[in-house]
N, C-alpha and C positions, 0 to 999 in steps of 0.2 A: 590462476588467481591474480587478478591486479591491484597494485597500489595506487596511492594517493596521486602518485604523479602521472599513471595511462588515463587517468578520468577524463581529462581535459581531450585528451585524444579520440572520444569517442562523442566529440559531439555533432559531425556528418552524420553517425548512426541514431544520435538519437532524435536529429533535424528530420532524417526520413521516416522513423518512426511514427512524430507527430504525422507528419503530411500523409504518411497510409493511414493510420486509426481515424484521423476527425477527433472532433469535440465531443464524444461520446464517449472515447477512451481515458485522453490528457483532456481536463479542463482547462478552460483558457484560465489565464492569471497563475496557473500551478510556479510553483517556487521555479529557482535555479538547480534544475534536476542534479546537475555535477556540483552542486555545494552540498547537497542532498547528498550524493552518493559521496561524495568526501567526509561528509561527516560522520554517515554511516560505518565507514572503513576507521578513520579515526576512536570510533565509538568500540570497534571490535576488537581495536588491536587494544586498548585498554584494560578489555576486558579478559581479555588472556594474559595481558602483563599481572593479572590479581590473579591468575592461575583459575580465572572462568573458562566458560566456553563462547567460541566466538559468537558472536550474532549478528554478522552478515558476511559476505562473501560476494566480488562480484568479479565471474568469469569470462574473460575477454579470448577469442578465437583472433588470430593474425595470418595473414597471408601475405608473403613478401613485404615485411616490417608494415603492413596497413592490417588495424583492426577490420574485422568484415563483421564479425555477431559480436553481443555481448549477452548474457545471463544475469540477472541480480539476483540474490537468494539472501533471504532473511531468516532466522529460526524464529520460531514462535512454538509457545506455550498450548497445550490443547485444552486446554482449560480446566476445572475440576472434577470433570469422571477420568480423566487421565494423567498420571504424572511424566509421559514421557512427551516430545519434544516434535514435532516437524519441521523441514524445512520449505519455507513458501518461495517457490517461482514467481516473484513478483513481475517480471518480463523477460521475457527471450526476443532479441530480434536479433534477424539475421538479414544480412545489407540482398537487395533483390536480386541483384546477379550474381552473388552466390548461393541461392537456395536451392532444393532439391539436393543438392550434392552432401548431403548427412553432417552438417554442421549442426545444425538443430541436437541433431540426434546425440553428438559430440558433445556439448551443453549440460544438455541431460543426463549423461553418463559422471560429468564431474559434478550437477546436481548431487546424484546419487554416492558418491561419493565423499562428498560434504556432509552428506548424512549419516554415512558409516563412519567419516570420525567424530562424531558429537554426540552418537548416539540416538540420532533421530528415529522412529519407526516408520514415518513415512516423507515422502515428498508431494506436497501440495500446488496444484498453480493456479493463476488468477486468468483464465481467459474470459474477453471479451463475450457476450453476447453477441449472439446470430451472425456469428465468424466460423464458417461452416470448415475452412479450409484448417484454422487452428484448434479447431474440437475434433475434425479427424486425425492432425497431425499427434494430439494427446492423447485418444481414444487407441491409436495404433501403437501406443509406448504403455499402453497397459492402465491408464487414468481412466475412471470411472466417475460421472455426477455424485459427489457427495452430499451437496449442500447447496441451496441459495441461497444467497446471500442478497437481501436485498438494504439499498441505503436512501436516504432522506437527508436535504438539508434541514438543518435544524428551523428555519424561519417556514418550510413547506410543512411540516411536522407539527410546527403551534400554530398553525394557521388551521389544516387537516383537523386536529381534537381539540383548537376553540382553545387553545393554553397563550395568555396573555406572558411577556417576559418576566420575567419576577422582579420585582422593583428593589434597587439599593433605598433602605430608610434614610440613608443620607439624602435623598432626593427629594425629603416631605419638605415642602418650602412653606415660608411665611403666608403665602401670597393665597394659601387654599382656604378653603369654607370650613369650621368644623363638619361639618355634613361629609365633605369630601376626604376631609384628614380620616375620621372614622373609615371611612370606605376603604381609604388606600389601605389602612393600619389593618381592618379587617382581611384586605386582600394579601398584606405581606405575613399576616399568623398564619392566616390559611387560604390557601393558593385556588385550591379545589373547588370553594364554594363560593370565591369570588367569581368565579366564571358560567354565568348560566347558560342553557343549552340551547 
């Protein structure tokens, strides 16, 4: 398990990360992934200082004082036909010249063990798409396709169903036509029918 202060240390792993995935995995402009993971640790230990349970974890593998993998794991909620808890794989890497050699595999075992102390029923992870080599490496640890998941930016998505943004009324200015005030006024009661097809 690492603290606040190995984060910094794994940012060669997380530099080669980017440079295998592409922009398909990390989008460009993503945050400061180690402020991100700081805050996340920050956020968990809190949460146990109130006598919760953690919600996050992020496990660093070392070889001769150099980090070589890391793990992140977050719990999350299964939403409401379930009351109990998963823990999500949100990334495993393990640095290339050490792979094969059951690091991975090593990872996953303190996965699973994060989950036996929380209570979790299952452990979840987020693989890339048409990554044949990391859906066998899951598939061979017992993970099974659950779910798709599929995501949209929000601006693809109102563009796609024709949903104009919703307008602040702060925004009605002087400067419009009653014709147009009407319209807007219309279009901010009801969203739905100001948009035709």
């Amino acid at each position: 398990m690492a603290t606040d202060d190995v984060v910094a240390t794994l940012n060669p792993l997380w530099t080669e990360f980017r440079e295998q995935s592409g922009a398909a995995v990390v989008p460009s402009g993503a945050l400061d992934v180690a402020e991100r993971v700081r805050e996340r640790i920050r956020e968990s230990a809190v949460a146990e200082e109130a006598g919760l349970r953690p919600s996050y974890r992020l496990i660093v593998a070392w070889l001769d004082d150099e980090p070589i993998a890391f793990a992140s794991l977050s719990v999350q909620e299964r939403g409401l036909l379930t009351t109990s808890c998963a823990v999500l794989v949100d990334l495993v890497h393990v640095a290339g010249r050490h792979r094969k050699l059951g690091v991975g595999t090593t990872l996953l075992r303190e996965a699973a063990v994060f989950a036996d102390e929380i209570g979790a029923s299952d452990v979840v992870v987020n693989v890339p798409p048409n990554v044949r080599d990391v859906n066998r490496f899951y598939a061979r640890h017992g993970f099974a396709p659950m779910v798709v998941r599929r995501s949209a930016p929000i601006s693809v998505l109102r563009r796609k169903l024709g949903v104009e943004p919703r307008l602040d009324p702060r925004d009605i200015t002087v400067d419009l036509t009653p014709v147009q005030r009407s319209l807007r006024r219309r279009a901010l009661l009801n969203p739905r029918r100001a948009v035709r097809p």
